[in-house]
N, C-alpha and C positions, 0 to 999 in steps of 0.2 A: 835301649834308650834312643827317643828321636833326636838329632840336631837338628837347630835351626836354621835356615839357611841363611847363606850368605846376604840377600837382600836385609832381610832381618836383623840381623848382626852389626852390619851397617848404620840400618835404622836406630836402632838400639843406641849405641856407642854416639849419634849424632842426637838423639832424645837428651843423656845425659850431658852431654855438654852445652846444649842449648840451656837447660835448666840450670845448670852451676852457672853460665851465664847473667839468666834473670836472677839466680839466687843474690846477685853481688850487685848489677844494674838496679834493681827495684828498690834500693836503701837508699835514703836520702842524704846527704851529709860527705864532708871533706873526708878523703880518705887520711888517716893518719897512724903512724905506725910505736908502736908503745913497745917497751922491754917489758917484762916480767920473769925475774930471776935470769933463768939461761936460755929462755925463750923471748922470740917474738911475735907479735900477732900485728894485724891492720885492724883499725876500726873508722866506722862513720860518725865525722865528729857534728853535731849538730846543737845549733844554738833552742833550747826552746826555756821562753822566758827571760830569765836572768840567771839559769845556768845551760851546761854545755853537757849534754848528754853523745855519748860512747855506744854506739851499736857495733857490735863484735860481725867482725868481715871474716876473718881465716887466717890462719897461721901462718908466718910471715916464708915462703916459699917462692920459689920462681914460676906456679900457677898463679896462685896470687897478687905476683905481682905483675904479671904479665895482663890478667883481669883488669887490674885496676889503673893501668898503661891506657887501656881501652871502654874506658866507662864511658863516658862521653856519646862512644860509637856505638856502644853498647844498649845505653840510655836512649840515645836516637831511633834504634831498630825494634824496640820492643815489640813494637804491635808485629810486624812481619815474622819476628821469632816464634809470640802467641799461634801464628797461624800456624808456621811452619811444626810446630810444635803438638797440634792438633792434626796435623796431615800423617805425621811419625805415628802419633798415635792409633791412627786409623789403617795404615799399614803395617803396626806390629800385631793389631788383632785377626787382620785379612791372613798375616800369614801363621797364627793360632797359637799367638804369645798369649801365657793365662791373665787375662784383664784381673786387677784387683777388684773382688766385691764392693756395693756400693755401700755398703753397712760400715768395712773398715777402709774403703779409701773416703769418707766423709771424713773419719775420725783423723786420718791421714794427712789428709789436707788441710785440717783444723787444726791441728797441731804443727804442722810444716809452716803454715802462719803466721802463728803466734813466733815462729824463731826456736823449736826445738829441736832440729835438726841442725842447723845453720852454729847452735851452741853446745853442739856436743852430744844430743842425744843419738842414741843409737839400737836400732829395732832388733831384739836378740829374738831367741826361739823359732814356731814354726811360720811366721808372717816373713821373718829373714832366709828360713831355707825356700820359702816363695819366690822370693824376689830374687833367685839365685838363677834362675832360666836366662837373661839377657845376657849375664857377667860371664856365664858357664856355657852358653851357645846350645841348650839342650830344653827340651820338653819337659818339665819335671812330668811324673806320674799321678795319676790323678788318686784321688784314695786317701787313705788313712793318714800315712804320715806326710798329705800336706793339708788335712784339715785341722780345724783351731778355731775359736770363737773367741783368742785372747789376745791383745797388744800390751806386749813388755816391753818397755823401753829401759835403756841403761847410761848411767854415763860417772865418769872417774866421780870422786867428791871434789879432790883438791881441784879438777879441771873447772867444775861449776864454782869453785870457791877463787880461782886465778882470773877468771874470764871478767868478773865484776861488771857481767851485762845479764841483762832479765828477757823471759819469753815474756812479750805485749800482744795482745791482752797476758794476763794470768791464766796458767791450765786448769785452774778452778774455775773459773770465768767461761773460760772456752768448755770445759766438761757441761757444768748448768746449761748452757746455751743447746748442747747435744745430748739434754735430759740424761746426764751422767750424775751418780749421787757417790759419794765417800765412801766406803765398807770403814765400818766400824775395826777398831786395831787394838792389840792389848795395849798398846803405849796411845791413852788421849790426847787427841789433837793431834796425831805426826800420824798423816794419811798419807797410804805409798799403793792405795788400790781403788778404782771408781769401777763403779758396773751403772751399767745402762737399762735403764726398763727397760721392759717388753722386746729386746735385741737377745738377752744374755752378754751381750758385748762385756768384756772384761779391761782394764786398763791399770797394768801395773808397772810401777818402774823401782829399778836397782839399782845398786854401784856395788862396787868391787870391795870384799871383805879381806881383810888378811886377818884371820882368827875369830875373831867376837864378829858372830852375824847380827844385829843389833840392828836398829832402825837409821839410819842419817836424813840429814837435809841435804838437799841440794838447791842453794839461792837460788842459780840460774835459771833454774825449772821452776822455782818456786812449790816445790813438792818435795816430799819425805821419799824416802828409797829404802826396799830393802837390802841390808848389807846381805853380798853372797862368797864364800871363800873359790878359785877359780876365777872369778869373773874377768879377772884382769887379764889372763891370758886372753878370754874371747874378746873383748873389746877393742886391744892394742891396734893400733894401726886399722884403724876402719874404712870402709870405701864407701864410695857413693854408689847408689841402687837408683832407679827409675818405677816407680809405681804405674801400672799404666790404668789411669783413673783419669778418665777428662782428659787434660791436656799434658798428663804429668803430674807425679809428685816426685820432687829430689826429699829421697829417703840414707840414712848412713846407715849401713850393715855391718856385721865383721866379716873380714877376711874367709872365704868359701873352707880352707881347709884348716884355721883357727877353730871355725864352728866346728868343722867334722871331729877332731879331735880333742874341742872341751864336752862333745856328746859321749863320746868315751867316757868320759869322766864323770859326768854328771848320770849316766845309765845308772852307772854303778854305786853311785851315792841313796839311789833312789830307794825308798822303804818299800817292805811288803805294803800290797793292799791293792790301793786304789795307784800305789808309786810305779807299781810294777807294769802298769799299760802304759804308763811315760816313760819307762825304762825299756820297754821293746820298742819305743816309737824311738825314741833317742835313737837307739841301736841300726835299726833302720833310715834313720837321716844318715845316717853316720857312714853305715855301710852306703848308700848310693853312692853320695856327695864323693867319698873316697875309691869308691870305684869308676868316677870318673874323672878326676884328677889324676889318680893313676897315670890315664891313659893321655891326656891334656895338659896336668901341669904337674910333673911328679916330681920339679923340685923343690915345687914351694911346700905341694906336702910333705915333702921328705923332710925339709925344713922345720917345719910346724911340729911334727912329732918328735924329731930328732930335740927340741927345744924343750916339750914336755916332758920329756922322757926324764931330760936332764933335770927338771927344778926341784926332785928331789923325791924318796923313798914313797910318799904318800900319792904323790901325780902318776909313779909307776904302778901303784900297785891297783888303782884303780885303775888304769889303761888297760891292763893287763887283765885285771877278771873281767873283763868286756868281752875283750878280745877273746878271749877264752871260748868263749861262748858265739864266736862269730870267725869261722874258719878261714870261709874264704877272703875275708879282711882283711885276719891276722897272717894269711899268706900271700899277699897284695902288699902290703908294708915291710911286710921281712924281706920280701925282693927290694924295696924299695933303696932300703936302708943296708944291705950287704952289696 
């Protein structure tokens, strides 16, 4: 595996905070801060009409709040961020970070827009072990397990149901606009999947099942999801990603060794057939992503499995016939954890 270098790195880590910058500076409205149950969040409070609309800022934290200490300054700089932001971008490709295609950084951007990011969405599968070169300081490999012609996105139910703020425009809206059409569902009317003429482009989104995988809504998205059992493990605690499309797209991920080892698990759920080349491809995100943590951060992985291991009879037992099957993995993690 290649590392990045240091210039890049740099680059990189100053990309994403320029853009969590404008992500928070580009809202119009009073900042103000709301309870919800044990939680806190900011939002931008804004008069339109004769009522007062709530655009969702971030969870109420010392980034957040530190942000929003400096909107103002913030506010003021924008256009020289734009540039500066476009100059990153142009030295993370000189130094041969994978640019986003422009088929899915359109969709990206389109949707980064509207506010799906910003409200919780979060890009699962292999568009997410993509955008894992910056956060990971390495080259991913070209090939099989980082191609994909699909964007899943995910996000809690309860979280799109707490947040009581909407993506503007609507993702139905924005999909039309990006000659995206519905796929028909066995449940009418609860769409959780759009494809794209003449792209193949795929766009589906989930949330997190505990038991009955079933279809939900998600207000915030304004789209249906499907339920998946797992998912919550990958989703928890997500980070921000940098898309390098244009001048940037701030995208949320899961956690680099969260993914590696819900692939584990999802390998091994995977049916014969057509399941079994997404079940070798899992196996091999899995195997990298963990072979180079190992080496970089082996306590968050050690962390992460030592978690899974624990939630119970059914999370082992799929980790375990994976591993099985993946030697030098499963002795990469046995060191890890003895």
């Amino acid at each position: 595996m290649k590392p990045l270098s240091s210039i890049a790195m740099s680059a990189y880590t100053d990309l994403v905070r320029l853009l969590r910058d404008d992500a928070l500076s580009g809202i119009e409205g009073t900042p103000t801060r709301k309870t919800r149950g044990e939680k806190a969040y900011w939002y931008a409070a804004r008069r339109i009409g004769t009522e007062m609309r709530f655009i969702y800022l971030g969870e109420d934290n010392d980034e957040t709040r530190t942000r929003i200490e400096r909107i103002e300054e913030l506010r003021a700089t924008a256009k020289e961020r734009q540039a500066e932001r476009a100059r990153l971008v142009r030295l993370l490709r000189a130094e041969g970070m994978t640019p986003t295609d422009r088929a899915t950084g359109s969709i990206l951007s389109a949707m980064a827009a509207a506010g799906t990011f910003r409200l919780g969405g979060t890009v699962v599968g292999t568009n997410a072990f993509r955008l894992y070169e910056g956060e990971l300081g390495i080259r991913l490999p070209l090939g099989g397990m980082a191609n994909t012609g699909d964007i899943d996105i995910a996000q809690f139910e309860r979280l799109s149901v707490a947040l009581q703020d909407q993506v503007d425009p609507g993702l139905a809206e924005t999909f039309s606009t990006l000659k995206f059409a519905p796929v028909p569902g066995l449940d009418r009317g609860r769409t959780w999947r759009w494809a794209q003429g003449g792209s193949g482009q795929l766009v589906e989104f989930l949330t997190p099942a505990f038991g009955n995988e079933s279809v939900r809504e998600l207000p915030a998205l304004g789209v249906c999801a499907q339920a998946l059992n797992y998912l919550n493990f990958l989703i928890a605690e997500p980070i921000f990603a940098a898309a390098i499309y244009r001048s940037g797209i701030l995208i949320q991920v899961p956690r680099p060794e969260r993914f590696a080892v819900h692939k584990l698990i999802v390998a091994d759920r995977r049916r014969e057939g057509a399941g079994s080349l997404k079940s070798a491809k899992d196996r091999e995100q899995a195997a990298y992503l963990i072979e180079v943590m190992a080496e970089d951060r082996p306590d968050d992985l050690a962390r992460a499995y030592t978690a899974a291991m624990a939630v119970g009879p059914r999370w082992r037992e799929h980790i375990v016939n994976s591993l099985d099957r993946m030697a030098y993995t499963k002795a990469v993690l046995k060191e890890l954890v003895t």
